[in-house]
C-alpha positions as CSV (number, residue, x, y, z in Angstrom):
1,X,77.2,75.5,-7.9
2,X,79.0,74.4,-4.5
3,X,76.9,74.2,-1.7
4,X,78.1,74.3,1.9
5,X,78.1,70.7,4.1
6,X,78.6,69.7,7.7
7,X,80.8,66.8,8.1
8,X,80.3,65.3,11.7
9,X,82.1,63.0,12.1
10,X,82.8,60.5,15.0
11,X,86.5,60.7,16.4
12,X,87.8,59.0,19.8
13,X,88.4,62.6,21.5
14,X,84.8,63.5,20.5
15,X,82.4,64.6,17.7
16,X,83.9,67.5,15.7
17,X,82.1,69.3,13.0
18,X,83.9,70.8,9.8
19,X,82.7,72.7,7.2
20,X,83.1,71.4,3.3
21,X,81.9,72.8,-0.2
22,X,80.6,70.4,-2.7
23,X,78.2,69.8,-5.7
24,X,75.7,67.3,-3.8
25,X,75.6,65.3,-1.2
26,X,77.3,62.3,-2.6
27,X,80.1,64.4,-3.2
28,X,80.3,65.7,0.4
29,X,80.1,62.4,2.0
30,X,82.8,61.1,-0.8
31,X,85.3,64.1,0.7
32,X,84.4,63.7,4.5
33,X,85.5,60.0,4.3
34,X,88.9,61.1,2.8
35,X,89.2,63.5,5.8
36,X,88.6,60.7,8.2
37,X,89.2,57.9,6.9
38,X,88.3,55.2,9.2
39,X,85.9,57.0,11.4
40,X,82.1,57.0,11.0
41,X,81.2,60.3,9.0
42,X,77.3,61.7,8.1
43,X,77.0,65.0,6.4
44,X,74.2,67.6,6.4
45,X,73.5,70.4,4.5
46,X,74.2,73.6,6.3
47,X,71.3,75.5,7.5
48,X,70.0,78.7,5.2
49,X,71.4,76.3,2.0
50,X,68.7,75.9,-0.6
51,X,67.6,72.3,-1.3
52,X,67.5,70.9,-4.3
């Protein structure tokens, strides 16, 4: 079952947050890098998600 992430990341214009679907966290963190690669990344689970 995909749950639903935040991917914040930190960018030189700003902080943007983007939603991604993934199995677990690992996995989440695994696809916000490849969105921005090179920039510092940290991903939560999105609020009303259960937790495992």
């Amino acid at each position: 079952m995909a749950l639903l992430y935040d991917v914040i990341a930190d960018l030189p214009e700003g902080i943007t947050v983007t939603p991604v679907f993934a199995a677990d966290k690992a996995e989440a963190l695994k696809a916000a890098k490849d969105l921005f690669p090179g920039h510092r990344v940290t991903v939560v689970l999105k609020e009303g998600e259960p937790v495992s």
